[in-house]
C-alpha positions in Angstrom: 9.8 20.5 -8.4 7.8 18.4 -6.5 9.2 15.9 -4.1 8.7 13.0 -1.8 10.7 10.9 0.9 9.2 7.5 0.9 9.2 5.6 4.1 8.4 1.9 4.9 9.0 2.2 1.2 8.8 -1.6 0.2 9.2 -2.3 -3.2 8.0 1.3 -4.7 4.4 0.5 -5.4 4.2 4.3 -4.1 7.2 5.9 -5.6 5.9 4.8 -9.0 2.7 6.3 -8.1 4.1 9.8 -7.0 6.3 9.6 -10.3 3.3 9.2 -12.6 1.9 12.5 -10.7 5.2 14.5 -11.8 6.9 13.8 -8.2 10.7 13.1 -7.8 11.4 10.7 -4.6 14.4 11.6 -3.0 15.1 9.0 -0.4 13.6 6.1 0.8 13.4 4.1 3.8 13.1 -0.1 3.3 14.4 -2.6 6.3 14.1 -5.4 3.4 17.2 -6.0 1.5 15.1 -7.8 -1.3 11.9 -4.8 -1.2 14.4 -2.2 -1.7 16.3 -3.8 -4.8 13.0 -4.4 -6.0 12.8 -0.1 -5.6 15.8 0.7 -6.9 14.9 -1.6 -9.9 11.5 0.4 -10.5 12.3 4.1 -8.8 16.2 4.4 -10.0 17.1 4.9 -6.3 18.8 3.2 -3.9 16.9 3.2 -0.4 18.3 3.3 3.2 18.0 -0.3 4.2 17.4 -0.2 7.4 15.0 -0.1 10.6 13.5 3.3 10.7 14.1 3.4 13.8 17.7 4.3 13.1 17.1 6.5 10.5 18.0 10.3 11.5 17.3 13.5 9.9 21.1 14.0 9.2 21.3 10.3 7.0 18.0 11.9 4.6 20.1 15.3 4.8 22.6 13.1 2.9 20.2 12.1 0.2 19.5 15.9 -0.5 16.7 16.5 1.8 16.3 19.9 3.3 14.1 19.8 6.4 11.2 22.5 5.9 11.1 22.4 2.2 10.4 18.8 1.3 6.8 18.8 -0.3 5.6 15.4 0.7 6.8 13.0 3.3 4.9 9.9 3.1 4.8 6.1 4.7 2.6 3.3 5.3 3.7 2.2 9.0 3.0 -2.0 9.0 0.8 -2.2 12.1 0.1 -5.5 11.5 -1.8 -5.8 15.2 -4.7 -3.0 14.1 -6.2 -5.7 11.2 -9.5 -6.5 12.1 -7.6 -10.4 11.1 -6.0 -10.0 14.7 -8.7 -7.8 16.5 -10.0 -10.7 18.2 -6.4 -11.8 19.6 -4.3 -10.4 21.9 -1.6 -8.7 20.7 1.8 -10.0 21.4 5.0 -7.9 22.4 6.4 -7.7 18.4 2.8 -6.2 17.4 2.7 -3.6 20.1 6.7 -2.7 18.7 5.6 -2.3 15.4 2.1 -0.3 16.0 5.4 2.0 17.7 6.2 2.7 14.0 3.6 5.4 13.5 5.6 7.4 16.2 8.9 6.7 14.5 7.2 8.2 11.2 6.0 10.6 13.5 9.4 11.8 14.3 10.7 12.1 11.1 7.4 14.4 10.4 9.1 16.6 13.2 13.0 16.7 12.0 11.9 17.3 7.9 9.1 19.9 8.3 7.8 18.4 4.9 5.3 20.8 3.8 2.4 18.1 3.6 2.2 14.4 4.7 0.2 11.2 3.6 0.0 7.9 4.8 -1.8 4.8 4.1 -2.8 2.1 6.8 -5.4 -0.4 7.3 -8.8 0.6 8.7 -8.2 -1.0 12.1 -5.8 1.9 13.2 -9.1 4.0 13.8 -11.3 1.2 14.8 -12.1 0.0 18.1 -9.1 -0.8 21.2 -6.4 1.0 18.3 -7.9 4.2 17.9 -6.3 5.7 20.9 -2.7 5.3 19.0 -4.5 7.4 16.1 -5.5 9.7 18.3 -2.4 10.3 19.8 -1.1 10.7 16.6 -3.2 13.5 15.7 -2.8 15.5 18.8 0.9 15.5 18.2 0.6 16.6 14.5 -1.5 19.6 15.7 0.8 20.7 18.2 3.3 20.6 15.0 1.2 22.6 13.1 -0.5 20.2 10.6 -3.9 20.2 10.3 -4.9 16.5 8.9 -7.9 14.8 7.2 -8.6 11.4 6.8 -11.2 8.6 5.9 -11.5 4.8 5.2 -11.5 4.6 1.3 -11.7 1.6 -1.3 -9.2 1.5 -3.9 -11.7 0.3 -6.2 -13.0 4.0 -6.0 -9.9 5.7 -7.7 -9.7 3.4 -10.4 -7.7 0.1 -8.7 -8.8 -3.3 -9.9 -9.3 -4.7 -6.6 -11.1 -4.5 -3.3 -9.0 -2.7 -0.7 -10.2 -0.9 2.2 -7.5 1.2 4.0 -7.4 4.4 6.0 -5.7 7.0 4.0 -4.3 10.7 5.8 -3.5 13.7 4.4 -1.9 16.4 6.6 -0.7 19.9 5.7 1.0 23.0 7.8 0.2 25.3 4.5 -2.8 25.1 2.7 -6.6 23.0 3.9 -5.8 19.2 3.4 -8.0 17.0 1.1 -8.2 13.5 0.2 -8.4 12.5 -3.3 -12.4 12.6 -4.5 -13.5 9.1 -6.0 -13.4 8.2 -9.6 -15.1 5.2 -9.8 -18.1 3.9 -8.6 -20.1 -0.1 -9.4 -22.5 2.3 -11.8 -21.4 5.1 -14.5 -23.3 8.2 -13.1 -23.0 11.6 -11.9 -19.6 12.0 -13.5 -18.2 8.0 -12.2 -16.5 5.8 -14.3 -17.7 2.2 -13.1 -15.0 -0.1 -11.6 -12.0 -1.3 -13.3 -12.1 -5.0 -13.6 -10.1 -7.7 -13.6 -10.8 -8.7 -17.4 -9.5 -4.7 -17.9 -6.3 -5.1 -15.7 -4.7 -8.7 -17.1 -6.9 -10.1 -19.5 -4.8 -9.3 -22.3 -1.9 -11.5 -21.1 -0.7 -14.6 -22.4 -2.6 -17.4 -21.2 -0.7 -20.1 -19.2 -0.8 -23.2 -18.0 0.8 -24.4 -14.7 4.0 -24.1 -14.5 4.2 -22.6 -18.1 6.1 -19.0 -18.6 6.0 -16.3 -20.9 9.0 -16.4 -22.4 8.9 -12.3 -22.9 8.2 -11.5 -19.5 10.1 -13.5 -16.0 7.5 -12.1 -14.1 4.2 -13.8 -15.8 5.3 -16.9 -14.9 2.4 -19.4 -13.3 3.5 -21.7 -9.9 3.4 -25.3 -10.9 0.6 -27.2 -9.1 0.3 -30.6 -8.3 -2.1 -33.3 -9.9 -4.2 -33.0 -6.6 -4.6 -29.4 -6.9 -5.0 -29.0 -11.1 -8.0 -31.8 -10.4 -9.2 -29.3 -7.4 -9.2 -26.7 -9.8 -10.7 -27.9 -12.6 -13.9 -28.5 -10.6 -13.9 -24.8 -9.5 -16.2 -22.7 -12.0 -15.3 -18.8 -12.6 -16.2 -17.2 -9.3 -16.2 -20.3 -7.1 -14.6 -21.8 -4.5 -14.0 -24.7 -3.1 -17.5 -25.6 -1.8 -17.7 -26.6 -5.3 -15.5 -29.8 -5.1 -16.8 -33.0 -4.6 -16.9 -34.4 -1.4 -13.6 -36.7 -2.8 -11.3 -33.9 -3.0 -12.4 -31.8 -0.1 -9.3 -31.1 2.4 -9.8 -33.1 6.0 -9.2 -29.6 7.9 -12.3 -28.0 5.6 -15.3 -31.2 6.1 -16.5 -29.8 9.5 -15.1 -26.3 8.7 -17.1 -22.8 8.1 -15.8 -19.7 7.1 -12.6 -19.3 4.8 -14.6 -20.0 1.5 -12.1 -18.1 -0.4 -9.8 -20.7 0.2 -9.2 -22.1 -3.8 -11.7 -19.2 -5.3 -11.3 -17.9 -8.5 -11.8 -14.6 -9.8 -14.4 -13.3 -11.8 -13.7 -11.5 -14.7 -16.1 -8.8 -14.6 -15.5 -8.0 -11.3 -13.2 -5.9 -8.8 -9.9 -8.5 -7.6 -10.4 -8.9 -4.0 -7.9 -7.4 -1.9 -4.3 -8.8 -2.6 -2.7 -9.9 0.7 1.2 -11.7 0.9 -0.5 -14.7 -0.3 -1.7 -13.3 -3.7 0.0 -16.0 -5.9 -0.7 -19.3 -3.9 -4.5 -20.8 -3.8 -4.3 -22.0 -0.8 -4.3 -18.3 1.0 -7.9 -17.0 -0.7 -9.3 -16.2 -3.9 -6.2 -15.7 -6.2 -6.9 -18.3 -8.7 -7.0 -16.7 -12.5 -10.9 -16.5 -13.2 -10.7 -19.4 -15.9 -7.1 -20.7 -16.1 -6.4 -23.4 -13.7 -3.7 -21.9 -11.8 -2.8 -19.6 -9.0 -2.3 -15.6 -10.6 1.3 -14.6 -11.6 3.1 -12.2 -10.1 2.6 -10.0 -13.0 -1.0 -10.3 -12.8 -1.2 -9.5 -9.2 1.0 -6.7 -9.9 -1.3 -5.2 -12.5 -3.9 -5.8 -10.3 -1.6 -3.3 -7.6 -1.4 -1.3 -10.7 1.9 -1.3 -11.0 3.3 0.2 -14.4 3.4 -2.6 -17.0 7.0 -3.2 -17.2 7.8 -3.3 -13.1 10.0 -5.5 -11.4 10.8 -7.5 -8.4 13.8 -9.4 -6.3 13.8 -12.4 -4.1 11.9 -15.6 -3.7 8.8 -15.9 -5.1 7.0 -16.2 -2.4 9.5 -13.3 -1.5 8.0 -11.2 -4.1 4.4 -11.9 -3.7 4.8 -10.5 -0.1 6.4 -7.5 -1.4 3.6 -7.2 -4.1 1.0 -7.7 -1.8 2.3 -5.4 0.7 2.2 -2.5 -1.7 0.4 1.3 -1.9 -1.5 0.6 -5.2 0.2 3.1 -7.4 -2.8 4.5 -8.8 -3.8 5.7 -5.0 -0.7 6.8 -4.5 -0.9 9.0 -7.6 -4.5 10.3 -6.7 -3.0 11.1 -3.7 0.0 13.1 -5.4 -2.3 14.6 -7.0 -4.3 16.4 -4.4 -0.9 17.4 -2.9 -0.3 19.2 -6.0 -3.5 20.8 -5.8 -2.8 22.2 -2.5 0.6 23.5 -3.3 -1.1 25.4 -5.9 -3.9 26.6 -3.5 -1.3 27.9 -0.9 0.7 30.0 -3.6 -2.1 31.6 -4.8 -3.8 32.3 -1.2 0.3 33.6 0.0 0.0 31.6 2.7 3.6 31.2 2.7 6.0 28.5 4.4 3.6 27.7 7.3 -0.1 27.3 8.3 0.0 27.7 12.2 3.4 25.6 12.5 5.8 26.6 15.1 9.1 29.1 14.3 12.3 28.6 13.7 14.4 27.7 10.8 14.3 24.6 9.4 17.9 23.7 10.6 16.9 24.6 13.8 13.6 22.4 13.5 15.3 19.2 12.0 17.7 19.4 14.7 15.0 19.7 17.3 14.5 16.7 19.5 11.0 15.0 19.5 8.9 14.9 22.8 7.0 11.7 21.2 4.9 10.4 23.7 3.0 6.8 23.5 -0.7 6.4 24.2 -0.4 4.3 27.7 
């Protein structure tokens, strides 16, 4: 059996991911009450909710962990700070605490001895002023054993509906590490599939209205928009945005204003989604208008285009929900990812490497019990 612990585990856009690959998650970590109903919902577990900095070895013990035989130990640390959004600004005291969570995962890589690791993060942890925290990272999971690898990938490439750059690791103490080898490239050749669109990922759905729902499905149910906004849109061909409004309806804060074109941009059909952010079901926040529907995308749209399986749900707000959504590991990544984990378990059994590649001794009580010499980069 292969299995995962989920941490910073949101609302299981992951989980679902590693259970399409044949994994079974056996804890998760989620400090948001409504993100981990939404997991239990689509995972069938109930996660700790709490801040993972109070999680200990002993609490994922409960859940049936057993530090050094856990096959996958995997998070996506929000280090909201390292987005090349907030490169330009100075960080404030709350970002510095949470680009600290990649040392909290960092402990718990230390107390369960998980035979490989993964995580997902935005490209700015290994760009520029950030890179030392990556580094620091590394060093630590060498002197733990794990030998890692890493790149800056597009989600596009394994088959996700959507432009999303983001650094993805993949560490082992028992066999080489790999990343998952693209699928999908803008032209079919050499073996690549091209890109999967956004006509492919939610063009079969019920067409909508604002406002309107389907009445099969709570989740495919479009925001209602005001008069000013449906006229905004209706000038707004597929693939627009709003420099294609008449002077008349042009927001005061955008007359003198360049940059932010996305702002009331629709979709195109044929196309990759652009990368789904918190804001994924409001215009007003970049180009998540359907591609010829004059509306903002539904949450089950946007959750297709995080391909999520079909029938997933969510809890909370709706603007609640579209964090959560946007937040997400696409599940398909997190499947190619599973994948390539599975590949390596097979390729240590059949080299014998055993339990450990050049990890430290000692049994793995004695190792989860083992306290963590962590050490920030100053």
């Amino acid at each position: 059996m292969y299995t995962v612990v989920d941490l910073f585990a949101g609302c299981g856009g992951g989980s679902m991911g590693f259970k399409n690959a044949g994994f079974t998650t056996l804890a998760a970590v989620e400090i948001s009450e409504d993100a981990a109903a939404s997991f239990a919902l689509n995972v069938g577990i109930d996660p700790l909710v709490m801040d993972i900095r109070d999680v200990t070895v002993g609490e994922l013990r409960k859940r049936g962990v057993r530090p050094g035989s856990l096959t996958l130990l995997f998070g996506c640390p929000p280090c909201q700070s390292f987005t090349v959004l907030r490169r330009a600004a100075k960080a404030t005291d709350d970002d510095l605490r949470r680009n600290d969570l990649i040392f909290e995962y960092l402990r718990l890589v230390e107390g369960l001895r998980p035979r490989h690791l993964a995580f997902e993060n935005v490209p700015g942890l290994v760009e520029g002023r950030w890179r030392r925290y990556f580094d620091a990272f590394r060093e630590r999971l060498a002197g733990l054993g794990y030998t890692i690898d890493w790149r800056i990938a597009d989600a596009a490439q394994y088959g996700v509906p959507q432009r999303r750059r983001r650094l993805l690791v993949v560490g082992s103490r028992v066999a080489p590490p790999s990343l998952p080898e693209p699928t999908h490239a803008d032209c079919a050749a050499d073996g690549m599939k091209t890109f999967v669109t956004v006509r492919d990922a939610i063009g079969h759905l019920r067409r909508l209205a604002a406002g309107e729902a389907d009445p099969h499905d709570p989740f495919h149910r479009a925001r209602q928009h005001s008069d000013l906004t449906l006229r905004r849109l209706a000038c707004i061909p597929e693939g627009g945005d709003r420099r294609q409004m008449p002077d008349e309806l042009v927001l005061d804060c955008h007359r003198d204003h360049e940059g932010h074109y996305d702002v009331y941009g629709r979709m195109w059909w044929d196309r990759i989604a652009p990368t789904l952010t918190s804001g994924c079901t409001n215009v007003t926040k970049g180009r998540f208008c359907h591609p010829t529907q004059d509306r903002a995308l539904t949450l089950r749209e946007a959750m297709l285009l995080q391909t999520f399986p079909s029938r997933a749900r969510l809890r909370g707000s709706t603007d609640g929900m579209a964090l959560q959504v946007g937040n997400a590991v696409p599940s398909l990544v997190a499947q190619r990812i599973a994948e390539t984990i599975i590949a390596m378990e097979h390729e240590s059994r059949a080299s014998g490497r055993g339990l450990t590649c050049g990890a430290r001794s000692g049994s793995a009580e004695e190792l989860a019990e083992s306290p963590a010499e962590l050490h920030q980069p100053g």
